[in-house]
C-alpha positions in Angstrom: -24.1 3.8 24.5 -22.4 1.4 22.1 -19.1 1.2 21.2 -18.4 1.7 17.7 -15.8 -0.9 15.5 -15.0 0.2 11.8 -13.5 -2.9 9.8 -12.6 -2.9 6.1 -15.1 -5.5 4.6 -19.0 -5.8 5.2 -18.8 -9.8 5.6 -16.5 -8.9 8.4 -18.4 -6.7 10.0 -21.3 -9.7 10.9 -18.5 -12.2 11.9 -16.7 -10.0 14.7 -20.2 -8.3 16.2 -21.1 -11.9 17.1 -18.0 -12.3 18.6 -17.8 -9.1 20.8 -21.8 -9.4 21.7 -24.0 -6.6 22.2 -22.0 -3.9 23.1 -20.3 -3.3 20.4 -21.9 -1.9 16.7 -19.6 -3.1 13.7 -20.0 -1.3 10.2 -18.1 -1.5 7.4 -15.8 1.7 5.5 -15.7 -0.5 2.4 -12.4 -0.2 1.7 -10.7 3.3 1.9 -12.8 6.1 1.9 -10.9 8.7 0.5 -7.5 9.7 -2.2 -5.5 11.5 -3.1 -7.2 14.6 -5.2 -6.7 15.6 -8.4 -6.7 18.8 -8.6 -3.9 21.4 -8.1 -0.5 21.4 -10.2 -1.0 18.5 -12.9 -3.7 17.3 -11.2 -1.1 15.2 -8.6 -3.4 16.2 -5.5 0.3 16.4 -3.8 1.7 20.2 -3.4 5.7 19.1 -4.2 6.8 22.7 -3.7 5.5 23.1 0.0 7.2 19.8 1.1 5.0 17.0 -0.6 1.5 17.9 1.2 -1.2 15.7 -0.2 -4.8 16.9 -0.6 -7.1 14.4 0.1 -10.6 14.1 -0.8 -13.4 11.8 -0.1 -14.1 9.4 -2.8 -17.6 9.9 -4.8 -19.2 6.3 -4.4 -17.6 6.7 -0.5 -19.8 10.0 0.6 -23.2 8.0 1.4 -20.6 5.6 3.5 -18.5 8.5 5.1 -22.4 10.1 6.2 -23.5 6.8 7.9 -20.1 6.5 10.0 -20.3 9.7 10.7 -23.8 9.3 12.0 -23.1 5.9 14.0 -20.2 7.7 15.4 -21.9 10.4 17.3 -24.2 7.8 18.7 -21.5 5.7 20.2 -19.2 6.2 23.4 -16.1 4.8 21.8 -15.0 4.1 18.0 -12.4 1.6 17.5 -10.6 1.5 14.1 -10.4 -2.5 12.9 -9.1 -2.2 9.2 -6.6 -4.8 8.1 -3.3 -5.8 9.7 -1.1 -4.2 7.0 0.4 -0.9 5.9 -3.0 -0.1 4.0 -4.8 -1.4 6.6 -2.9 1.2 9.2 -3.6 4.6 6.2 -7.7 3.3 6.4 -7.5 3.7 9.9 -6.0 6.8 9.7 -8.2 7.9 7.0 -11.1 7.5 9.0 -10.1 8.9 12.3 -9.1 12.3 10.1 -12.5 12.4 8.6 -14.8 11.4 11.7 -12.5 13.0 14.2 -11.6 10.6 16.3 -8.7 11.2 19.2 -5.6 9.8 18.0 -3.8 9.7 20.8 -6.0 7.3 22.5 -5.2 3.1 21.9 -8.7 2.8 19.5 -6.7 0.6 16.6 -6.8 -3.2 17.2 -5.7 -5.4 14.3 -6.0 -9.1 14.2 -3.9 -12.1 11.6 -7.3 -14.2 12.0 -11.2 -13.8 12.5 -11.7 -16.1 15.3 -13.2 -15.3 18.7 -10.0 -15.8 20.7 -7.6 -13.8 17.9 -10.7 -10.8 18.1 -11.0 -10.8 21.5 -7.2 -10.9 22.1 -7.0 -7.5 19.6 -9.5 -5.6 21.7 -8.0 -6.3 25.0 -4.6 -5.2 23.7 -5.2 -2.1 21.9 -2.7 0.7 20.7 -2.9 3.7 18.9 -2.6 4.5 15.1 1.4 3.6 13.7 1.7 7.1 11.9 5.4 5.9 10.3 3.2 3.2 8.9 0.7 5.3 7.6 3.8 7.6 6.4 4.9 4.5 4.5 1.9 4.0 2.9 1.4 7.8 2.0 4.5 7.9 -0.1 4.3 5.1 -2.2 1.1 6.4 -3.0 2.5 9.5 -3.8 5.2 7.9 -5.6 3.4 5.9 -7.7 0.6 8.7 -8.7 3.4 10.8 -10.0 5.3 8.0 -11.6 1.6 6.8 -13.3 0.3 10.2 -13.8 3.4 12.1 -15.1 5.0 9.1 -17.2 1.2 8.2 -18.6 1.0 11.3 -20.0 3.7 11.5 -21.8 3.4 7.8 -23.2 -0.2 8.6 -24.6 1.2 11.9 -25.7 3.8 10.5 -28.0 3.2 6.6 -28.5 -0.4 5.9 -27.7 0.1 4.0 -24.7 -2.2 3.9 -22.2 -0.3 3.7 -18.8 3.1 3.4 -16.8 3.6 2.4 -13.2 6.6 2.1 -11.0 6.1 -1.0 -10.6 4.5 -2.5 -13.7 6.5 -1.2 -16.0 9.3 -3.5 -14.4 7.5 -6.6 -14.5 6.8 -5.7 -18.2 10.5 -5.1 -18.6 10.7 -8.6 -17.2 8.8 -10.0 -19.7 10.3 -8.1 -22.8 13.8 -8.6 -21.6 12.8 -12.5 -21.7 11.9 -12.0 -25.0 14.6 -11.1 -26.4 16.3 -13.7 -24.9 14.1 -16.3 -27.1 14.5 -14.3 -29.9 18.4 -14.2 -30.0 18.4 -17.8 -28.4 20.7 -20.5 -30.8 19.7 -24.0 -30.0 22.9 -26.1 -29.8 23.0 -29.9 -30.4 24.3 -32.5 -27.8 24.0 -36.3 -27.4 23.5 -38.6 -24.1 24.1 -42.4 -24.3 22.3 -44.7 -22.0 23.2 -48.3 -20.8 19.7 -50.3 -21.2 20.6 -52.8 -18.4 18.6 -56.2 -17.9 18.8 -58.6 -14.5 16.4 -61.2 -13.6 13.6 -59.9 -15.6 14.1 -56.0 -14.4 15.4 -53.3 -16.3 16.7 -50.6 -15.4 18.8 -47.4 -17.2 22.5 -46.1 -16.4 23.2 -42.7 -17.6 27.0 -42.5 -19.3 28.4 -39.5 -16.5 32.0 -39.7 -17.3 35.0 -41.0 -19.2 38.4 -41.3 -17.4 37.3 -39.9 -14.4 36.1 -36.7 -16.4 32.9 -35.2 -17.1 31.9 -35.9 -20.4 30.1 -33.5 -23.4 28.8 -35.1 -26.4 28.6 -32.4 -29.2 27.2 -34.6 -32.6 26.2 -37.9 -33.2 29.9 -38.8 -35.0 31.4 -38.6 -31.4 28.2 -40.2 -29.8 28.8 -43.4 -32.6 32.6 -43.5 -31.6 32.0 -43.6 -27.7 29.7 -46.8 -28.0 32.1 -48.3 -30.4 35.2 -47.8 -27.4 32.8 -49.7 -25.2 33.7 -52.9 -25.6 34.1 -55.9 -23.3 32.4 -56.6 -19.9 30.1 -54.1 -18.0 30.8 -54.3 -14.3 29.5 -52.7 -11.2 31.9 -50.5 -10.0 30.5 -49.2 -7.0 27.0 -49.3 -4.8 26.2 -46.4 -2.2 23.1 -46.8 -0.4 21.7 -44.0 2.1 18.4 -43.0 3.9 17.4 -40.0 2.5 15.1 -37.4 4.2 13.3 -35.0 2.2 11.9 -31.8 4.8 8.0 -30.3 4.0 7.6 -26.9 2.5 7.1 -23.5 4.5 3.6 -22.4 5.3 2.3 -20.4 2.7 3.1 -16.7 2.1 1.4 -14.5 -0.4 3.3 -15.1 -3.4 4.1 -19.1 -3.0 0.3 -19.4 -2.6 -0.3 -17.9 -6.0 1.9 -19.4 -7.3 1.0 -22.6 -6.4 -3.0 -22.3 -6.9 -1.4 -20.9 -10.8 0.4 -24.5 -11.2 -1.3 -27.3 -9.1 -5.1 -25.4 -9.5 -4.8 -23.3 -12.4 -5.9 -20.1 -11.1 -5.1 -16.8 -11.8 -3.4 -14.7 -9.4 -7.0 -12.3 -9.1 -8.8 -15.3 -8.8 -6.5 -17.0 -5.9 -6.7 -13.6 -3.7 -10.3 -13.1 -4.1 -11.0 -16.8 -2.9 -8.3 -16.3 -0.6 -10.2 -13.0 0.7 -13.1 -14.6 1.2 -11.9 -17.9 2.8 -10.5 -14.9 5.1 -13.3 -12.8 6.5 -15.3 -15.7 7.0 -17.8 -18.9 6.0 -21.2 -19.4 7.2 -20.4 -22.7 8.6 -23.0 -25.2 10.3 -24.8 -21.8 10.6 -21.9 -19.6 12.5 -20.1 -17.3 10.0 -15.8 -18.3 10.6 -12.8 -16.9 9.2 -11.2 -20.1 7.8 -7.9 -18.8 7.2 -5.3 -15.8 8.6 -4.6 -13.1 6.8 -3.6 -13.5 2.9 -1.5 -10.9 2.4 2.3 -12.0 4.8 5.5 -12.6 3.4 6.2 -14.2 6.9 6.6 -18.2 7.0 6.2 -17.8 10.9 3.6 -19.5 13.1 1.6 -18.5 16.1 3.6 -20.8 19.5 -0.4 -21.4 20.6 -1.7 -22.6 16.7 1.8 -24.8 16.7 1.1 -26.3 20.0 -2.6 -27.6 18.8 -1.3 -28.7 15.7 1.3 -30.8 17.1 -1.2 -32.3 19.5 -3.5 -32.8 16.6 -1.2 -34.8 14.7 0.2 -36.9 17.3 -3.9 -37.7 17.7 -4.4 -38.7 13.9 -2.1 -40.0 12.7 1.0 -41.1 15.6 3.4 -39.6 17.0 6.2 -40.4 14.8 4.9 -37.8 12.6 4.7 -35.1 14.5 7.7 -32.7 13.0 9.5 -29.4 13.8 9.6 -25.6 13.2 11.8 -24.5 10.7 11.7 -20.8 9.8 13.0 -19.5 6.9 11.6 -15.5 5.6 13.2 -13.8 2.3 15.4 -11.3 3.1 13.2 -8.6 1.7 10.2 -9.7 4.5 8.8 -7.8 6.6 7.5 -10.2 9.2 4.5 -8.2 10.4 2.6 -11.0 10.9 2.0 -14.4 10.5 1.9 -17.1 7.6 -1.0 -18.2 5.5 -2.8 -21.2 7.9 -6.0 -22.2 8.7 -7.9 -21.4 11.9 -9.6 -24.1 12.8 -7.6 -27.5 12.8 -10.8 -29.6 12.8 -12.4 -28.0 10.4 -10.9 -30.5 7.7 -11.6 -30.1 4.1 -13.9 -32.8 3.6 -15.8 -31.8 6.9 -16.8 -28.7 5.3 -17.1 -29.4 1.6 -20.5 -28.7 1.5 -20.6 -24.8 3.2 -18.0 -23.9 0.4 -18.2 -23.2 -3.5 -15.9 -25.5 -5.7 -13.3 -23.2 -5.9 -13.0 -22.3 -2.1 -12.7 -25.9 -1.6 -10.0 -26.3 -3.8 -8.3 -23.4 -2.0 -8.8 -23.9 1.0 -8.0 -27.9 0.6 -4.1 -27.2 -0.3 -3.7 -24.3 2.5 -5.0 -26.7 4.9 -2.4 -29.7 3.0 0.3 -27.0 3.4 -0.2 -25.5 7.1 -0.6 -29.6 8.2 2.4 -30.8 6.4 4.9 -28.2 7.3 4.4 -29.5 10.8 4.8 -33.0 10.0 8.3 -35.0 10.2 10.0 -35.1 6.9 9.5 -37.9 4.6 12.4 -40.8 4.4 13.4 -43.1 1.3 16.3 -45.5 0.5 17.9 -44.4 -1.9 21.0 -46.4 -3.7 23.5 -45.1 -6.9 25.0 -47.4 -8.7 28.2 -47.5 -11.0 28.7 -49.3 -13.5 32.1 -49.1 -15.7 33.1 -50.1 -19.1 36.7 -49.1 -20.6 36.6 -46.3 -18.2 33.5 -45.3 -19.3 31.4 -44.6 -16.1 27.6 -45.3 -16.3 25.2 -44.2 -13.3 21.5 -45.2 -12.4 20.1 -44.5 -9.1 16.9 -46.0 -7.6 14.8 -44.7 -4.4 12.0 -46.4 -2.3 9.8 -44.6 -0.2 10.0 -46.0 3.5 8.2 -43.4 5.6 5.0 -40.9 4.2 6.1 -38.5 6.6 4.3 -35.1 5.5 3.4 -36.8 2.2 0.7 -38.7 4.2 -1.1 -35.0 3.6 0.7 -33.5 1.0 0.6 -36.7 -1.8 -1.9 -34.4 -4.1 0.3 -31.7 -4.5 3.4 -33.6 -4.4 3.7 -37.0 -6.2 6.3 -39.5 -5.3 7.6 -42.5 -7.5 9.4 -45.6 -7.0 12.5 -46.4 -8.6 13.7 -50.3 -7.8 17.0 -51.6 -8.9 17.6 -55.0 -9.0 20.0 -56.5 -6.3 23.3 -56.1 -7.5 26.9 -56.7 -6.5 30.5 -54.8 -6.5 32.3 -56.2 -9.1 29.6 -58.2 -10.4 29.5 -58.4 -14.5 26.3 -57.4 -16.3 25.3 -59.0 -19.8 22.6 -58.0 -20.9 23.9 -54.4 -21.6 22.6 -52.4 -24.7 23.7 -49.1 -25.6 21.3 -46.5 -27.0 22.5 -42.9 -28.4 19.9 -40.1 -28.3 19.8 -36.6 -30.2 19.1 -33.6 -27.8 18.4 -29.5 -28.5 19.4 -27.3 -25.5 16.3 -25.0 -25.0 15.8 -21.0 -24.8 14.7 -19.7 -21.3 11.3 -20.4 -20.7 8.6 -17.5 -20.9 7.7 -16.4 -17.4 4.1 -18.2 -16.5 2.0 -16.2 -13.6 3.5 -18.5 -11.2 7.3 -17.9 -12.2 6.7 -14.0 -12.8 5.6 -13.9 -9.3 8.4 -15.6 -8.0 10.8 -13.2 -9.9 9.1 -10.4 -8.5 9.6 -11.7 -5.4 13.0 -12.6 -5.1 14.1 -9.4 -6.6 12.1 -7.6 -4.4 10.1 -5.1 -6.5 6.4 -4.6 -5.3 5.1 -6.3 -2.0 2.7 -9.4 -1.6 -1.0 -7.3 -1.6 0.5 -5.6 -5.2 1.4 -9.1 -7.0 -1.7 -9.7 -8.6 -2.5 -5.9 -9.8 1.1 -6.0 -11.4 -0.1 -8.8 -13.6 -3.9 -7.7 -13.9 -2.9 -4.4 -14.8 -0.4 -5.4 -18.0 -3.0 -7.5 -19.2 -5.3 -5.0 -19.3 -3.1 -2.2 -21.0 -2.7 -4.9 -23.5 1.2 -4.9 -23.3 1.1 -8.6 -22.5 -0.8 -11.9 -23.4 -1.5 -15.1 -22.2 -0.8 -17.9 -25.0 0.0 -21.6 -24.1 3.7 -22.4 -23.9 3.1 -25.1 -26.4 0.7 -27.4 -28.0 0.5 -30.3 -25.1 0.3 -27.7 -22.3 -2.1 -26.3 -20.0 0.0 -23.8 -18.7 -0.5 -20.3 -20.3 3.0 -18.0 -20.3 3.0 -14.1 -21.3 4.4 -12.7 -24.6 4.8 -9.0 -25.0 2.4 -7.5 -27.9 4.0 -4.8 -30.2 2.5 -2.2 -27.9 4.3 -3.1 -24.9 7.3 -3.7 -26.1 7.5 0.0 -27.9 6.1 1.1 -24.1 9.3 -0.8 -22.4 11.7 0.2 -25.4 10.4 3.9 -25.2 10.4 3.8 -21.1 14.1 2.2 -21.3 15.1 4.9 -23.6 14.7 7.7 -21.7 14.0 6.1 -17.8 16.7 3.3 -17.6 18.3 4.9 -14.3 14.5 4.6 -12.6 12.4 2.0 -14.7 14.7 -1.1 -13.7 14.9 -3.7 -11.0 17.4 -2.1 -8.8 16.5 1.2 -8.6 12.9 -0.5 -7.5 14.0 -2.7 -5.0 16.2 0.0 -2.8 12.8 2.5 -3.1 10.6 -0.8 -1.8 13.4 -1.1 1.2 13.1 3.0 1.5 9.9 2.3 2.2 10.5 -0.4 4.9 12.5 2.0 6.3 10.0 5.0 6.9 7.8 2.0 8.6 10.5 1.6 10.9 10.9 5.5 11.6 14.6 5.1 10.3 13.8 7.5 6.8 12.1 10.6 6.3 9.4 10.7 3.9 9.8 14.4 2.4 13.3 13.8 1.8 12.8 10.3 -0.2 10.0 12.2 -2.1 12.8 15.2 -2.9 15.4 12.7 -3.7 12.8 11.0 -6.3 11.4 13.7 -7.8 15.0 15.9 -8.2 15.8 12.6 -10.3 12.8 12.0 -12.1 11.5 15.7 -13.7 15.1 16.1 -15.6 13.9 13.0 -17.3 10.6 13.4 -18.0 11.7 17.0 -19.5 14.1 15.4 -21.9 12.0 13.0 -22.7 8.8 15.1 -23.9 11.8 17.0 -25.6 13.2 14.4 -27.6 10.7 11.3 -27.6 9.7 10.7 -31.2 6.0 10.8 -31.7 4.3 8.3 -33.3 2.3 9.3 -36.3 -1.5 7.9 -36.5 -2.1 4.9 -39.0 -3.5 5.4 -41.9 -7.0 3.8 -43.2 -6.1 4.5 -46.8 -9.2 6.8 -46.8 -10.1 10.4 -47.3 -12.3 12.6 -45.0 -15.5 13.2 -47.1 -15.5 16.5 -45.7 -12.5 18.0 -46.5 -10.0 15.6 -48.4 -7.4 15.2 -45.8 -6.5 11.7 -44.8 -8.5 9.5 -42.3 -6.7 7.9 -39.2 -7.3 5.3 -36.4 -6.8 6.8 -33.1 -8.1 5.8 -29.8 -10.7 7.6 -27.5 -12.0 6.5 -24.1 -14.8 4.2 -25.8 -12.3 2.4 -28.0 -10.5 2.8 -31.2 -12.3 4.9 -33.9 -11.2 6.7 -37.0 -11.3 10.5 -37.8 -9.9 13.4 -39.9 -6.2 13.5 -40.2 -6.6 17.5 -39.9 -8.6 17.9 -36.4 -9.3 20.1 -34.7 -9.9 22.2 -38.2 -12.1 19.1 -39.3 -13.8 17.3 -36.5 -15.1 14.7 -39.0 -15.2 10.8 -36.8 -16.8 7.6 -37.9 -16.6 4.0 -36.8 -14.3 1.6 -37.3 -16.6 -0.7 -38.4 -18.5 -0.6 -41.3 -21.6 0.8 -41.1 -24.5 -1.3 -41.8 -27.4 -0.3 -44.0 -30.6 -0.9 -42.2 -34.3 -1.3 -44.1 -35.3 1.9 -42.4 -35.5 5.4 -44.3 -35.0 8.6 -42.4 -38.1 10.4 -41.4 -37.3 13.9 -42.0 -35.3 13.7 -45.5 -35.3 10.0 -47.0 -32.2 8.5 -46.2 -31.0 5.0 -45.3 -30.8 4.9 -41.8 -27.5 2.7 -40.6 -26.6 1.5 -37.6 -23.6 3.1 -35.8 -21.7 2.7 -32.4 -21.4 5.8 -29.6 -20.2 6.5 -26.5 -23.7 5.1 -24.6 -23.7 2.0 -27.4 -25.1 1.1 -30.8 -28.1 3.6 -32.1 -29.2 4.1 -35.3 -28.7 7.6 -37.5 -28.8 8.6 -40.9 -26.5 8.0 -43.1 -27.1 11.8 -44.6 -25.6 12.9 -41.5 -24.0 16.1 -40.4 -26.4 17.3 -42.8 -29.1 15.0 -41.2 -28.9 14.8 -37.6 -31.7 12.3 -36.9 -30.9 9.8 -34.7 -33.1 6.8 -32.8 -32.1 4.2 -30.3 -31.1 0.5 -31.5 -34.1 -1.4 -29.7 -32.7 -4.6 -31.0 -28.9 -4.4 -29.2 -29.1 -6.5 -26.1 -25.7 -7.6 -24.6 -25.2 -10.5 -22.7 -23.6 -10.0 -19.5 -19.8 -11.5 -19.2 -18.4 -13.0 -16.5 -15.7 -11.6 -14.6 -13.5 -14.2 -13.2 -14.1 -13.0 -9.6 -16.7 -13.6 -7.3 -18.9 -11.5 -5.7 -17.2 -10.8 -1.9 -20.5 -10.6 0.0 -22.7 -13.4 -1.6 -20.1 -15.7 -3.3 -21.5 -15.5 -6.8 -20.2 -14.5 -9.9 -19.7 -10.9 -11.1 -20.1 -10.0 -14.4 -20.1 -6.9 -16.7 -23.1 -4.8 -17.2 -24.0 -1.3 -19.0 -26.2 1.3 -17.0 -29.1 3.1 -18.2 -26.1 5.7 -19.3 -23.8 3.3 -20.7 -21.4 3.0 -18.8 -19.9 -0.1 -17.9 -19.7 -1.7 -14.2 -19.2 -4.7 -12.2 -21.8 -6.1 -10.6 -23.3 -9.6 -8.5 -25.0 -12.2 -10.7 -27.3 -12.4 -7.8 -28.9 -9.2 -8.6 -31.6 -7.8 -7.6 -31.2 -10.4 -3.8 -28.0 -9.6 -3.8 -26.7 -5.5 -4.8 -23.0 -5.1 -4.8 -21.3 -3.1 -7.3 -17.4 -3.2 -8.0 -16.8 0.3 -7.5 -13.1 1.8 -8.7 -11.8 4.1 -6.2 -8.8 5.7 -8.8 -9.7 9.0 -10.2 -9.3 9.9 -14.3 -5.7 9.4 -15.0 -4.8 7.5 -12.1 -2.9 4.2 -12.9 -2.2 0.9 -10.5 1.4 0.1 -9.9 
């Protein structure tokens, strides 16, 4: 009999049989395979008042999947459980052992940072059995946040027509409103800088005025800035000349937010579009016809390297490019990391960029391209300049210019795409040697409100504050978006970087949510639960008891909130229900905004926003225009006589054409897009449709809401 292995993703699954050979059967659970539930008390699937015991239930698109394990698992002699080498990773393996009963007290988990044959083959010699305070990690923040998004959700659609909070996305929107407001009661202040336009032997150069009388000096208007070039008179002379090597060290390996955030500045992609690359790039390539896992695991907040991936990489460089370059290990993890395994890398040294240009699409190249830049340059020796600053005086007025010369590429010999480099020459000069040809030039400045966080800097805020963890940085940001609390607009004219701005809707969320949930909603309170959490992983915290501690805090709130919260009224059209005279409204249903009687449920009169439109049709059972309307499966077309007239025929001439996504599909590499079913609902499916069948399925329930 075969032995069974159960990883997360199917393009996985291909990549590691090959690797283990015939012995071994490898399947897929697609992802987790079953939730919380939500039924019981307020539909939590948690039972708070017999210690916080969840209720789990197998998801609906999962069933097919859970009858297929089940059915390999009875043929095989052993099932080991592969999922990913994180928390959520350690909860699927649990998961699945629960559901196909496998013996958790024997070593069947094996978890691997890379999908090569040596990092696979190391995992299943070596493995151990299922973390349970992980999993007891990962169980409470789920519970956390399904209480947080259920409980607070309801209440914000209840009484301001939001559609979600989250305990973790309503801090980053709090971020982003709190930013605002900033701007908004920003006062630009005026201040002047003088320059010294020098010339020597045909090369100019620029001296910055630093400080007069051995003071720092603030120019507030152009009256002062006049009077300080009118004191400068006589001869400019070089006061001093310091002249140093300067070394200038590479940048860590990549960790989940630093990638993001540099694919969002040097690459323009999106945080969802980075980690779905990044996911691929992971669990594997067909390359010259063998399918390879191209890079380690994307979801670390560890800067650390393997000792054996170090060891080839120094030999590696020494080979290429000479041994002067090869560098050092330098370690350096946020204090909020929790190391569990390694950095962002490649796995295959010679498998430059270039060399496999053509087995990749133009985004994975680009990808994969800076994370091979990055994991080759941090090993490299630091790059060197000569640098020299320069003093020149006049009346005690101190000018300084600086100029720098790059000696030594160092890790720049790599990294020069992501990081450009500039020469600065001075002309040879002398102490005490008196310059001439000296102009003096005044300029007008504006200080500047704080910039609006881009994708890039709102990850690196989350980061550093510690709120959410690297696998939940880019639902944070798709999930605002979506709720339409936030939008991207371009942080000016000249720009290509695109910076979020709060929309009236979020910032009545955050002002409603700050109102009444200040002591939770915030950074600090966020950042301690996220180290609570750590701290069950270790086995140091108990789970029921954070959950009490949480919950004995939170329901006194949420009480006094549905108490006194004011609700917001529905907006007016300015129209009257032509059934019973009360006043029409916009409100918002689960197929979009649409308008209906001020007086429901006594009048259950509804209609379109949009105008209806007239069509050249008559109704055939009592002479009517027909008109074309919208529903809940799309546009059909119904009489306008209607309630009287019920009659109602499909729109045979509404055709949508499918939108793309952004993402790309994880088996086939194409693009998803948006398509209705024959029911009309929408899904996500593969461009590549019918070769290739994937389908986007979510596994949250009604009401549930991300972080």
């Amino acid at each position: 009999m075969k032995k069974l292995v159960i990883v997360e993703s199917p393009s996985k699954s291909r990549t590691i049989e090959k690797y283990l050979g015939s012995d071994y059967k490898v399947v897929s659970s697609k992802g987790h395979i079953r939730d919380l539930a939500t039924r019981g008390k307020g539909g939590l699937g948690i039972d708070v008042e017999n210690h916080f015991t969840p209720t789990y239930e197998i998801s609906k698109d999962k069933k097919e999947t859970v009858k297929e394990l089940k059915n390999a698992a009875s043929k095989c002699s052993e099932v080991y459980l592969a999922s990913d080498p994180d928390r959520e990773g350690e909860a699927i393996a649990w998961h699945l052992a629960e559901v196909l009963e496998v013996d958790q007290s024997k070593q069947n988990r094996v978890i691997f940072n890379e999908i090569t044959k040596n990092a696979v083959i190391d995992a299943f010699d070596h493995p151990r059995t299922i973390d349970m305070d992980l999993v007891k990690s990962q169980e409470t923040r789920r519970m956390l946040d399904r209480i947080i998004g259920f409980k607070l959700s309801g209440l914000l659609k209840n009484k301001i027509k939001s559609k979600s909070a989250g305990r973790v996305q309503s801090v980053a929107l709090n971020l982003i409103v709190e930013r605002e407001k900033e701007i908004e009661a920003f006062k630009s202040e005026e201040y002047w800088t003088i320059d010294a336009n020098v010339e020597k032997n045909r090369k100019s150069f620029k001296a910055s005025l630093n400080k007069i009388g051995g003071k720092k000096v603030k120019i507030s208007n152009e009256q002062e800035a006049n009077a300080i070039i009118s004191s400068c008179d006589g001869d400019f002379v070089v006061k001093s000349i310091e002249r140093k090597v300067k070394k200038k060290q590479p940048r860590l390996p990549f960790i989940t937010s630093t990638l993001q955030q540099e694919a969002s500045t040097k690459l323009n992609f999106s945080s969802k579009k980075t980690m779905t690359l990044a996911q691929k790039l992971y669990e594997g390539i067909s390359i010259r016809g063998n399918h390879e896992g191209l890079i380690t695991y994307m979801r670390s907040d560890s800067t650390r390297l393997s000792d054996v991936f170090v060891k080839e990489a120094f030999s590696y460089i020494e080979k290429e490019y000479g041994k002067k370059y090869v560098g050092s290990v330098h370690q350096k993890n946020n204090k909020n990391a929790q190391d569990a395994h390694e950095a962002i890398r490649v796995t295959h040294i010679d498998y430059t960029p270039d060399s496999i240009k053509n087995d990749l699409t133009n985004d994975e190249y680009k990808l994969y391209k800076m994370i091979y830049a990055r994991t080759m340059a941090y090993l490299m020796a630091p790059s060197q300049s000569d640098s020299v600053s320069v003093v020149i005086e006049n009346n005690g007025h101190a000018f300084q210019a600086s100029g720098s010369v790059l000696k030594f590429d160092g890790y720049l010999k790599v990294y020069k795409d992501y990081e450009q480099t500039k020469d600065e020459v001075l002309p040879e000069l002398e102490v005490d040697e008196i310059l001439k040809n000296v102009k003096l030039e005044g300029k007008q400045h504006f200080t500047e409100p704080p910039l609006r966080y881009s994708e890039a800097r709102l990850i690196k805020e989350i980061e550093e504050k510690g709120i959410g963890r690297p696998s939940t940085y880019a639902t944070i940001i798709d999930t605002i978006q979506k709720r339409a609390y936030v939008e991207l607009i371009k942080s000016n004219e000249n720009s290509k970087t695109k910076v979020f701005k709060p929309t009236e809707q979020g910032i009545l969320t955050d002002k409603s949510l700050q109102e009444y949930f200040s002591s939770i909603i915030n950074v600090s309170y966020t950042a301690n639960m996220e180290k609570d959490l750590d701290q069950i992983a270790d086995g140091q915290k108990e789970s029921e008891k954070e959950l009490q501690d949480f919950y004995d805090k939170f329901m006194p709130l949420l009480d006094e909130a549905y108490e006194n919260m004011e609700k917001m009224a529905p907006e007016k059209t300015g129209e009257l229900c032509p059934q019973c005279g009360s006043e029409l409204v916009y409100r918002n249903g689960r197929f979009g905004r649409f308008i209906s009687c001020s007086n429901y449920p006594e009048c259950k009169y509804t209609k379109n926003e949009q105008e209806e439109q007239t069509t050249e049709d008559v109704c055939p059972n009592c002479g009517s225009p027909m008109v074309v309307k919208k529903g809940r499966y799309g546009t059909f077309i119904a009489c306008s006589n209607y309630p009287t007239c019920k009659t109602i025929k499909k729109d045979e001439k509404e055709k949508e054409t499918p939108k793309e996504t952004g993402e790309l599909c994880p088996e086939c590499g194409k693009p998803l897009i948006e398509r209705k079913s024959r029911y009309g609902t929408t899904f996500v499916g593969c461009s590549g449709f019918p070769k290739c069948r994937y389908i986007q399925k979510a596994n949250k329930k009604k009401g549930e809401k991300d972080e």
